[in-house]
N, C-alpha and C positions, 0 to 999 in steps of 0.2 A: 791658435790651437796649442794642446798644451806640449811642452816639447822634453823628448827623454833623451838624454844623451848618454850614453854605455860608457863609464870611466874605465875600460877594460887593457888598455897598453900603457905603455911606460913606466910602471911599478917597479921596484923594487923592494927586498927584505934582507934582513941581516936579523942572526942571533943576538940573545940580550939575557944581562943576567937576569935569572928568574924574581919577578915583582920587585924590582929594584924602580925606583921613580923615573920617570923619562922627562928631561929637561932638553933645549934648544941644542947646546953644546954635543951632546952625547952624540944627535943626530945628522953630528957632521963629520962623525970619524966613519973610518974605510968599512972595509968588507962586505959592502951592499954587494947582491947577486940581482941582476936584472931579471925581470919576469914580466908575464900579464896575466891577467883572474879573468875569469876564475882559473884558479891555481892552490894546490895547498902545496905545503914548504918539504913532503915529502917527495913529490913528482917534480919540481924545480928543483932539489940538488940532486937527484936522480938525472933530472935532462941535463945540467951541470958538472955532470960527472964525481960530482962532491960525495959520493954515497954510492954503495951498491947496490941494485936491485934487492929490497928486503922478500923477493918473493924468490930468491934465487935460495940453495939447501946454506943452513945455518946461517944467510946474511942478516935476517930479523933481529939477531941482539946483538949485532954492531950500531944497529939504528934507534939503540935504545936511547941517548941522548937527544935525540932530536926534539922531544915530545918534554925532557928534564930542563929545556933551555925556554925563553920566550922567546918568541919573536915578533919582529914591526913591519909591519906593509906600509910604502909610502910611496907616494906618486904625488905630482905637479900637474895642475887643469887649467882652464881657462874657462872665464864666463864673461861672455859678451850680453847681457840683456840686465844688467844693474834697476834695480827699483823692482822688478816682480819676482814674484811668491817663489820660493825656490827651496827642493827637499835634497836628501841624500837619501837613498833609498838602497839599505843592503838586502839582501835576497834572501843571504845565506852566510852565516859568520860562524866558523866554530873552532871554540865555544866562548869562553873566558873572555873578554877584549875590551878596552877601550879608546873610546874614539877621540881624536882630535880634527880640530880643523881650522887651520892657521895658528897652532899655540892654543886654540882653546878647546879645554875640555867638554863633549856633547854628550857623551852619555856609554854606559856598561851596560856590556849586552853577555849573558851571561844563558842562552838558550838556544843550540843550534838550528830549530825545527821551525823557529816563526823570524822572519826576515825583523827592519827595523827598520823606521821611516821618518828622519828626522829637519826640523824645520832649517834652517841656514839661510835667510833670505839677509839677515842683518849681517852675517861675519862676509860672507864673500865681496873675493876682491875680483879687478882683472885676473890676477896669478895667483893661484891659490894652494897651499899643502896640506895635504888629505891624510893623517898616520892611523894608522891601527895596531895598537899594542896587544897582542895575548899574550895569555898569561900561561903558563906551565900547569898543567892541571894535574899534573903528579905533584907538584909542588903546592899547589893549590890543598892536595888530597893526604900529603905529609904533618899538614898543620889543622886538618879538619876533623872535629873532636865527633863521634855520633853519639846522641843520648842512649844511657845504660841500656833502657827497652829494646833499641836497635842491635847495638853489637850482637855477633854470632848470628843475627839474622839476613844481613844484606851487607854486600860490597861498597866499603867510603865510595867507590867511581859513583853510584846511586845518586849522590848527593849535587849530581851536576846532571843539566838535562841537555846529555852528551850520548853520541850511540855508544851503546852497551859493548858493543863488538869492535871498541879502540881501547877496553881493556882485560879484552880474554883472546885465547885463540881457538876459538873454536872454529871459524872461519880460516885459522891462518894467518898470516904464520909464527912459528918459534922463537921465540916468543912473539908478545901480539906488538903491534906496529899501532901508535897513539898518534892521528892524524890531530894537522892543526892548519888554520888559516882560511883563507877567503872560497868557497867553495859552488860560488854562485855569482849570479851578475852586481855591479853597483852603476848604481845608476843617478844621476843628476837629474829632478824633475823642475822643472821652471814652469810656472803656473801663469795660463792668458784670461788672470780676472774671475776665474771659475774652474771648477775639477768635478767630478764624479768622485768622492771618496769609499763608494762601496756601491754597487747593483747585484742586489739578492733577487734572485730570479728561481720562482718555484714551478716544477712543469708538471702536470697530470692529465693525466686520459680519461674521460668519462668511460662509466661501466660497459655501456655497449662500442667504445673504442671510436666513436661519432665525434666527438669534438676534442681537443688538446685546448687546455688552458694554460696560459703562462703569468703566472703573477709575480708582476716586478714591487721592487720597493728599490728605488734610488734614491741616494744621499750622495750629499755637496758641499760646498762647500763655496763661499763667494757671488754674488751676482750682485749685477743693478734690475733695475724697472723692466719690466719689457722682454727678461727671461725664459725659454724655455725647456722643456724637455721634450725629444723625439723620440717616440720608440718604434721600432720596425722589425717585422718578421719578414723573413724571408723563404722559401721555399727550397727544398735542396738543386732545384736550379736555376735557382737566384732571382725568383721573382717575387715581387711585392706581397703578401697575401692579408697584411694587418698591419695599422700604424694608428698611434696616438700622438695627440700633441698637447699638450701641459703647461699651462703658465707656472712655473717657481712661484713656492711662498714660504714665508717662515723667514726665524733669525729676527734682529733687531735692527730698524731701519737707520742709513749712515755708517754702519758699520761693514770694514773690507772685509771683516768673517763670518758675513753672515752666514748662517745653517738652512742648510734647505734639505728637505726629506717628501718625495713623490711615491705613490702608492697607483699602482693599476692594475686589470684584467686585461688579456688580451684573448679572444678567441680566434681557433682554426680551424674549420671544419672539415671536415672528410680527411684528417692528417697521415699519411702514411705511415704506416706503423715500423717502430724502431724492432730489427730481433737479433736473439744471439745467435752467434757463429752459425753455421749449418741448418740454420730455423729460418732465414728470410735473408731480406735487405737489411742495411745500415742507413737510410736515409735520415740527415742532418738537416735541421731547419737553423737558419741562421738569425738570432739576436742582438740586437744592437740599439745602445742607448746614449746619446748625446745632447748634452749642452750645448743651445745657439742663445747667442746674445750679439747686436746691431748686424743681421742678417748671416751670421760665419756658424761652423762650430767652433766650440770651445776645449771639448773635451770629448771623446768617444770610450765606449768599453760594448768590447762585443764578445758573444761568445755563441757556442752552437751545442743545441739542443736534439734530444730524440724524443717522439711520443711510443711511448711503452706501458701496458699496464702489467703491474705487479699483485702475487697474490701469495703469500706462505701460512697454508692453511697451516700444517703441521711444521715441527722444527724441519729446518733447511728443503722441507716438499716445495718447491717454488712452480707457481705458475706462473708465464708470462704471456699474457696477451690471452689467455684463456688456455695455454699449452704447457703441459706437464714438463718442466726441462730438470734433467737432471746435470752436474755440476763433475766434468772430467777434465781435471786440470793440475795444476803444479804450484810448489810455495815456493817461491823465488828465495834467492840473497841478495845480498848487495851486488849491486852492477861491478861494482872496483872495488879493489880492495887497497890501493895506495891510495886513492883519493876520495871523498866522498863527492866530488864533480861529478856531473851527470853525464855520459856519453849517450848520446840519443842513436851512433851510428850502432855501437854493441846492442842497444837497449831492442833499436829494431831488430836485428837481427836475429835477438834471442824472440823477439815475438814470429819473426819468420819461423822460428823452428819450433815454438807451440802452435803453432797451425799446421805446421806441417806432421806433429804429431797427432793430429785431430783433438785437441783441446780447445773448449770452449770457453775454459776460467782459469783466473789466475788468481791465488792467496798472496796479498805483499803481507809480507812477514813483518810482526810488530819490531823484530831484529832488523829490519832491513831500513835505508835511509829513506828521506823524503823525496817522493817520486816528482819528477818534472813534469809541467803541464804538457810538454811533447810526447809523453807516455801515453798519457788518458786521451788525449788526441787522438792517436793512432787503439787503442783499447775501443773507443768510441767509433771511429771507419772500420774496422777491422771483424765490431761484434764480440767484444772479448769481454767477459762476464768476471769483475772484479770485487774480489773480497778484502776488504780495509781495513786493516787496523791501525790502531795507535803505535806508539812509539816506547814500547816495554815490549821485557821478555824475560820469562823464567824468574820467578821469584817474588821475594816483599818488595816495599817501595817506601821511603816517606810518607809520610801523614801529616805532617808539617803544612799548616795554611800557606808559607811561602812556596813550598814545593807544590802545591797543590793546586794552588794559583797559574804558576806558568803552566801546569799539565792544560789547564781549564783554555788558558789562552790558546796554546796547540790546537785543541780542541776544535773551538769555535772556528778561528784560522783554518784548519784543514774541512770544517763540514762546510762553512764561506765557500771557499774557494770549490769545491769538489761536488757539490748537491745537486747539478744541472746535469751534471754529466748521464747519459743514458746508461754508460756501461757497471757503472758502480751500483751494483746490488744490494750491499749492506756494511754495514760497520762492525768495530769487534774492537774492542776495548784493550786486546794486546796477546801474546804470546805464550802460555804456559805460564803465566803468574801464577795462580791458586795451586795449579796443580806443581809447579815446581817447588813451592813451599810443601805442599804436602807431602813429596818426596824428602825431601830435606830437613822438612821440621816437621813431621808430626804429628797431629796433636796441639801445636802450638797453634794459638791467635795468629791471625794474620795480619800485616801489618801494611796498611795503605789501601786494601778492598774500596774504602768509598771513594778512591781515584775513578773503580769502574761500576761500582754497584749506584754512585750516584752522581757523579760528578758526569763524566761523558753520559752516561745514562739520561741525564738533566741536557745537557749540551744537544742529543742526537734528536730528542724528542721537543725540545724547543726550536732549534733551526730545521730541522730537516724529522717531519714529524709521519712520513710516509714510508720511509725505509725502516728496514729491520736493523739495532743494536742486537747484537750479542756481546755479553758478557767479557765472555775473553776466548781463547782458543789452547785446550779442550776446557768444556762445563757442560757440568748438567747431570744429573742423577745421584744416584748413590757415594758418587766421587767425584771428581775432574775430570777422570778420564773414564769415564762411564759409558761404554757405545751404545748403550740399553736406550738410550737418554736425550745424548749432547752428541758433541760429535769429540772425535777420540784421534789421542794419536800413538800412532802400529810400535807399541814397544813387547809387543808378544814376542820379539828375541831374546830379551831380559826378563819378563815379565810376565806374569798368567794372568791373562786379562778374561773374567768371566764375557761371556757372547759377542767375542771378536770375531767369528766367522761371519756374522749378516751384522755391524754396527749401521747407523742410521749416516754419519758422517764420517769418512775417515779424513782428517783434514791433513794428518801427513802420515806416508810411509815412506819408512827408509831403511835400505839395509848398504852395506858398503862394498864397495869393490872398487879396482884402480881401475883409472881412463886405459884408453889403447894404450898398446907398446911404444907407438911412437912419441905419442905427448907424456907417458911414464920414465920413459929415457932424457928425453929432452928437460926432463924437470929433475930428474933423481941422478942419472948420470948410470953408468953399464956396473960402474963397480958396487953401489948401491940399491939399484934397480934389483940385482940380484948377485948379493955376495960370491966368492968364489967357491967359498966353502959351506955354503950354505946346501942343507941335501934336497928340500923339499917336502918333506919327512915330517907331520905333525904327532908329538908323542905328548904323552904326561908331563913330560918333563918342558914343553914347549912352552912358553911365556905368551905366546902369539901364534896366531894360526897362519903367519907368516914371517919373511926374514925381518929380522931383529930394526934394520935400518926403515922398514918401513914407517915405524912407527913413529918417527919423526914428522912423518907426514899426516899423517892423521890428529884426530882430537875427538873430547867427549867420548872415550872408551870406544873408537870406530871399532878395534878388535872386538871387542862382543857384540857387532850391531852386523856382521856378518849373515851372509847369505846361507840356502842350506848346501854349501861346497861339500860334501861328504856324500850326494849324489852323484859326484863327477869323477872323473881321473884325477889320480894324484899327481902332481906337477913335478917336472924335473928342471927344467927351464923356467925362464920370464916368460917366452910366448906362453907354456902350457898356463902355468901360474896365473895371467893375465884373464886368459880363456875360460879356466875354472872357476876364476872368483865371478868374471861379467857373464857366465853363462848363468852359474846360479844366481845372480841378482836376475838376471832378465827373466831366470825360469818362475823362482818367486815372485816378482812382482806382476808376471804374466795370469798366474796362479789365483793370486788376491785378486787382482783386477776382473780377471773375468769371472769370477766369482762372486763381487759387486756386482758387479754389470746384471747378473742372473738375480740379484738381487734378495734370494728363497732357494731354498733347499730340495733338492730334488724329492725328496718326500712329501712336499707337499708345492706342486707346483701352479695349483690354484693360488696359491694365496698371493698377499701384497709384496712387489718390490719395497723391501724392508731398506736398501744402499740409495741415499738420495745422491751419493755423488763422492768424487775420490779425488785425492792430492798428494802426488807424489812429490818426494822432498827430500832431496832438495835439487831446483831447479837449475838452476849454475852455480861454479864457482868464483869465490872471491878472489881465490889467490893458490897457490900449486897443492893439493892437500891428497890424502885416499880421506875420500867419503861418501857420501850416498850419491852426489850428483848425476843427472841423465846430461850434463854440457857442462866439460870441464873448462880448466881456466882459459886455455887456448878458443873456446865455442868450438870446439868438438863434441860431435855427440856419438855416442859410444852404447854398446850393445843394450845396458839399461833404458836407453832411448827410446831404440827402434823395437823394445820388446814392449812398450807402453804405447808406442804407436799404434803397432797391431793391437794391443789390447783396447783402445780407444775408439776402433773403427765402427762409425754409425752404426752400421749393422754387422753384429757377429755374431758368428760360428764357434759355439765352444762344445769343447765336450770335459761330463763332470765323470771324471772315472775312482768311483767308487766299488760298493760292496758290488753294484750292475753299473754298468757305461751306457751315460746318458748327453746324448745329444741337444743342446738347445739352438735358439735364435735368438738374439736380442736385436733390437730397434731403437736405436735413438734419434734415428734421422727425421726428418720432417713430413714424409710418408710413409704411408704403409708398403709394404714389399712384399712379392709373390711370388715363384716360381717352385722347381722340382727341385728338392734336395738330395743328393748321391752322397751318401753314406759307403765308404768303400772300406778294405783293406789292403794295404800293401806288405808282399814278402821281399825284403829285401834283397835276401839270398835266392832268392827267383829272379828276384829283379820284374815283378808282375801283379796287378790285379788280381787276387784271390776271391774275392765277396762281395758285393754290393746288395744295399738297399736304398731303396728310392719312395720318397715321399711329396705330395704336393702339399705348398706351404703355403700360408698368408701369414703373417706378421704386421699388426697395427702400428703406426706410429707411438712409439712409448711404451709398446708391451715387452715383454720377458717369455719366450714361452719354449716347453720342452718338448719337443718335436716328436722323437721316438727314444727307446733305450737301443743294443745293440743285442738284445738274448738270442735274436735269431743269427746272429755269426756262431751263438755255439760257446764251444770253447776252443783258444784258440793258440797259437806261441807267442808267448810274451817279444819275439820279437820284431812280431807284425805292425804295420805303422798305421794309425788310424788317418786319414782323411776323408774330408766331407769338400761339398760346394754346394752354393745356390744359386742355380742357373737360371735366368729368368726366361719369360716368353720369345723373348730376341737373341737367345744363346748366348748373353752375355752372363759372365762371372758375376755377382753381385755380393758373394762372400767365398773366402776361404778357408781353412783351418787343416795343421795337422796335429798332431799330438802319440806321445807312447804312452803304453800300458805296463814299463818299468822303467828302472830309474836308468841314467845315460850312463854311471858306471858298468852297468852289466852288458851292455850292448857295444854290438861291433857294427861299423858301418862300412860300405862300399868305397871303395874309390874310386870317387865319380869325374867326370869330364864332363864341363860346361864347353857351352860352345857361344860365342857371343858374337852381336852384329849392333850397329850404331845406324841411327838416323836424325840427324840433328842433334837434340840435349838427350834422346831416347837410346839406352841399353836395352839390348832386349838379351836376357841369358836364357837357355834352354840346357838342358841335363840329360845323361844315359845312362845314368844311375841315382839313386838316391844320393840328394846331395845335402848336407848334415850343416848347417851355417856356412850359406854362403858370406864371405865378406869380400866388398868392395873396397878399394882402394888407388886411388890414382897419384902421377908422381909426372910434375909439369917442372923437366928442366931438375929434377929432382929436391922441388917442393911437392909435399905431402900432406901441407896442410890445406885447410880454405877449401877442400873438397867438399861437398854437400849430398851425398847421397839421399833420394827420394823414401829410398828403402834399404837396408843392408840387416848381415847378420840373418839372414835368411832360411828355411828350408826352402828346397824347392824338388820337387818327383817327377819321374818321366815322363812327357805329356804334357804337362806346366808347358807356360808361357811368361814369363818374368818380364815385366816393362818396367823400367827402375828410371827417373827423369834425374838428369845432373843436373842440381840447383845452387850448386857452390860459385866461388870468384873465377873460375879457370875456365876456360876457352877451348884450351890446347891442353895434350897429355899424352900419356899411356895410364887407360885405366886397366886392373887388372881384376880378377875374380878366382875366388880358390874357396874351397868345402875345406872346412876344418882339418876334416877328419883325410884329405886326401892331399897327395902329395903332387897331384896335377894342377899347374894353374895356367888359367886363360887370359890373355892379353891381348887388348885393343885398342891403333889412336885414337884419341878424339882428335877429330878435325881434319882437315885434305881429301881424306875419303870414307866419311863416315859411314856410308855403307858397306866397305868393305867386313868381310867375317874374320873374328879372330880364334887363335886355339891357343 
């Protein structure tokens, strides 16, 4: 069998002057740092203590040297099996680098996104050294000339196929932090006589969902006489349902390389059908394809498969399985911002809290690095509906055959590896390219379009000829960002976007506001967080619609990408300040969302859900910043979160208050839903139910519909609170909604008393008054963080029943609850006697 050994400990690296030649001598003097990879050399003199946290306020351009120096990885192995076929296999190298191994030079690898797999069966010894030299890519980008055409159009970093976001900060931080080094596994393959060099495996569903077909094509590499190929399905629990066996042919006979290439069908009939999130099961059928030669295997490659059928009559209208699914989800960032290492513990946990927001999809941003196969893993169990893009963002690109070449390799590399997968939807050629030149330049020619107009284009429809390419992300119409068209991304804060109200796709919206109090101190610090002399106070004269120091913290003009905060109280304090920015992001993003969601315009509420589906953006952050995120650096999520949660839920209750106040229901859940809707009024200064109407509903699976207006309340005091419910056959809740009929500046709210009780991971809070945002918060030993609220930020009205499930790392605590607006708060343990009542 073939055998992989992980070269992952015993490394070390030391600094080197930049593109200076590396000879024997050099690599015997001092200042080596011990480490193991994956590892890049910013997080190793970090855990070192050689550096300070570049995410900490102004340590970023002390760290600006790190990135102006080379440096060497090198490590000592051992290989015990002399005479067979033996690789070196890097995963992930970025970027610049060359390799040696024992003194001799193997090869320049010069493209972070496709690993490198190189032969070594003739140099290894028993004891062998492994170096890897990078090179300084600011040094690299000092001496690199761009033809006349180019300049003024694209940044030299361009000219290296390196992430974009190691040399800007618009992720963060101040300036940007230029990652280097080994960022993925390396691996030793030693080969028993024969290998699987590639198994492309295509999977489809007949029309009536009856049979799944899986077509392999395996390539090899090596054998003798008497070879085969086994393929086997399996069932998602784990039993046999389809197997072939294959005699190897091909290659030239006598020869140890020879080539071999198999081609099959496999059928399964009656296959369980794969669905998204909240639409079914995730059942996984398992694949697997091995070399046996004198009765062993020799080689295995497995992987696991969904049967799903796909259908996109119109742009982004996706059906699946024969079912209308609309697309409510998030645009990720990078996982890390010191390393481009893949942490699979954060990566989950950011996928726990898009489920937890009821989202179905997720955008990987063509900004963002290359995903781990432990992502789509869990994307694939989970039902997470995955939009792909290449590896660009914002702007022109090379045109260059050489440049264009490594994109193409990318390419084929990422549809190879990823095409099987059930959860991956469709492809997308990258980021805001067209339209960020359009911004930028013009008018101007664009320069590198056939990277996506033909190249991936060519790539997507030869490998992978059943999913959908798009273009790039925004295209389509009149412009780039055209919502008429394509789909669009929300710069109606800056921008008059004609027919933003119903676009077909919004693939990002963002507007900015800071994390909680707690993760904004912890990162900004109390003197910064909020000056001493700062009043609060936005005039003419303000540069920022906030204190001066903030803006360190931000990037990409976050100051004009602002919520509409001029709805709210003016801030005296950080808490108010806080409050005011994350209330108006949550109010607006609540706003558009369900607004989407309804899809049509209350004027005409026959007609087509026009919104195929929404993407708020941005999903985490990199590194300590104010910007749009719903989960900031810490994986806290913070009131823009939990205002997208509620906006996300299957079935919702919104109401459009316009010229008349209009009630709808929407459906995206996987049935239809029925019951009495109560349509109420609340007077706060009563503290009372004023009005009710009631209507019996049905709602379709997948429909949009407007239930009743409100003319029969009359008219009424703007300071009455609307609430609705849909209560089904069984008295249970099945939605709820509140909302006002002016804006939170002009209203006064009560000061209300929660009363809370625990039963296990379950809060349950009740109210005696209208209670204005509840927020939760707990504090274990006085840790604050790692808390996971099910729900927070909350309204909740007299009557309500609040069940809120603690899903965070903590056990133990005092949770507590407090209404914004009221100076009473409630506190409860978790844990010893979780039913007792707290006040």
């Amino acid at each position: 069998m073939k055998t992989i050994v992980e070269l992952n400990e015993t490394w070390e690296i030391r600094s080197f002057e930049p593109f200076a030649a590396l000879n024997g001598e050099q690599l015997e003097t001092g200042g080596w740092i011990p480490t193991h990879v994956p590892s890049q050399v910013h997080e190793v003199l970090l855990r070192e203590g050689l550096i300070d946290d570049p995410a900490a306020y102004g340590k970023g351009k002390e760290c600006l040297w790190v990135a102006e120096q080379d440096w060497i990885y090198r490590t000592v192995f051992k290989h015990t099996e002399p005479g067979k076929k033996a690789y070196l296999h890097f995963k992930g190298l970025d970027t610049l680098v060359d390799i040696f191994l024992n003194g001799t030079h193997l090869a320049y690898h010069n493209d972070m996104y496709v690993p490198i797999r190189l032969e070594v069966t003739e140099l290894l010894r028993e004891s062998n050294e492994l170096v890897l030299h990078f090179h300084s890519v600011h040094e690299f980008i000092k001496h690199a000339e761009l033809p006349e055409e180019w300049q003024g159009k694209m940044r030299p970093s361009r000219l290296i196929r390196k992430s974009e976001h190691d040399f800007v900060d618009y992720l963060g931080p101040k300036p940007y932090v230029t990652r280097v080094g080994i960022y993925d596994k390396v691996l030793l393959e030693v080969i028993d006589g024969i290998e699987i060099t590639e198994a492309d495996i295509a999977v489809k569903l007949s029309d009536d969902y009856r049979q799944g077909r899986i077509g392999f094509k395996v390539s090899g590499l090596g054998f003798t006489d008497g070879s085969v190929l086994k393929v086997q399905v399996r069932d998602p629990d784990g039993q046999l349902v389809e197997e072939r066996e294959l005699p190897l042919r091909g290659g030239v006979d006598g020869s140890q390389d020879r080539t071999w290439s198999e081609t099959a069908e496999l059928t399964v009939t009656q296959p369980a059908l794969w669905w998204p999130r909240g639409h079914g099961s995730q059942p996984l059928y398992e694949v697997s394809a091995a070399v046996w030669n004198v009765g062993e295997a020799r080689d295995r490659v497995v992987k696991r498969i969904g049967f799903r059928h796909v259908r996109m009559a119109k742009p982004f209208d996706f059906e699946i399985n024969g079912r209308r699914i609309t697309l409510w989800g998030a645009q990720s960032a990078q996982i890390q911002g010191i390393t481009h290492c893949w942490n699979n513990e954060k990566s989950n946990r950011l996928l726990d809290l898009l489920e937890n927001a009821n989202m179905n999809a997720q955008r990987i941003w063509g900004g963002a690095d290359r995903y781990d196969d432990a992502f789509y893993d869990e994307a694939d169990r989970r039902g997470i509906l995955l939009w792909q893009e290449f590896f660009h963002d914002y702007g022109m690109f090379p045109d260059s055959r050489e440049y264009r070449e490594l994109c193409v390799k990318e390419a084929e590399y990422q549809v190879k590896r990823l095409k099987h997968r059930p959860s991956l939807l469709f492809w997308c050629g990258g980021n805001e390219c067209f339209m960020g030149a359009e911004y930028e330049q013009p008018g101007v020619p664009y320069i590198g379009g056939a990277i996506f107009l033909e190249d991936y284009k060519r790539v997507c429809e030869t490998l992978d000829p059943d999913r959908y390419y798009h273009i790039n992300s925004p295209y389509g119409g009149a412009y780039c960002n055209d919502p008429l068209a394509g789909d669009t991304h929300s710069y109606t804060n800056t921008w008059y976007v004609p027919g933003a109200d119903y676009p077909i796709m919004i693939a990002e919206e963002i507007r900015t506001s800071p994390p909680a109090v707690k993760s904004f101190l912890r990162y900004m610090g109390e003197d910064k967080a909020w000056p001493a002399d700062y009043s609060g106070m936005i005039t003419s004269r303000s540069p920022y619609p906030w204190p001066d120091t903030w803006t360190e913290r931000t990037s990409a003009f976050g100051w004009k990408k602002i919520p509409p905060i001029e709805l709210f109280y003016d801030s005296d304090s950080l808490e108010s300040a806080v409050y005011k920015f994350g209330a108006a992001h949550a109010y607006y993003l609540r706003n558009i969302i369900e607004n989407n969601r309804r899809g049509k315009p209350s004027s005409n509420p026959e007609g087509e859900r026009i919104c195929k589906g929404h993407f708020v953006c941005r999903w985490n952050d990199s590194w300590q910043v104010i910007y749009g995120s719903m989960i900031d650096y810490y994986l806290e999520p913070y009131m823009p979160y939990y205002a997208v949660k509620r906006a996300y839920e299957p079935v919702l209750l919104t109401f459009d208050v316009q010229n008349f106040i209009y009630c709808w229901a929407v459906n995206d859940s996987a049935d239809d839903v029925a019951g009495t809707l109560h349509v109420r009024l609340f007077h706060p200064s009563a503290n009372a139910f004023v009005n009710e109407i009631k209507r019996k509903v049905r709602v379709g699976a997948g429909e949009s519909k407007l239930v009743c207006d409100l003319n029969e309340f009359k008219q009424f005091s703007r300071e009455y609170i609307l609430f609705a419910q849909l209560v089904n056959e069984h008295g249970d809740v099945v939605s709820r909604t509140n909302d006002f009929v002016d804006i939170e500046k002009k209203l006064r709210f009560p000061e209300a008393k929660l009363h809370l009780t625990m039963k296990g991971n379950v809060l349950t809070v009740t109210t005696d008054k209208f209670a204005r945002c509840v927020q939760l918060s707990g504090s274990d030993q006085g840790d604050e963080f790692g808390w996971l609220f099910e729900d927070n930020y909350f309204d909740l009205l007299p009557g309500e029943v609040k069940r809120v499930r603690i899903l965070g790392s903590h056990r133990s605590g005092t949770i507590t609850a407090k209404p914004y607006y009221s100076p009473l708060a409630s506190t409860i343990e978790m844990a010893g006697n979780p039913d007792k009542g707290g006040n």
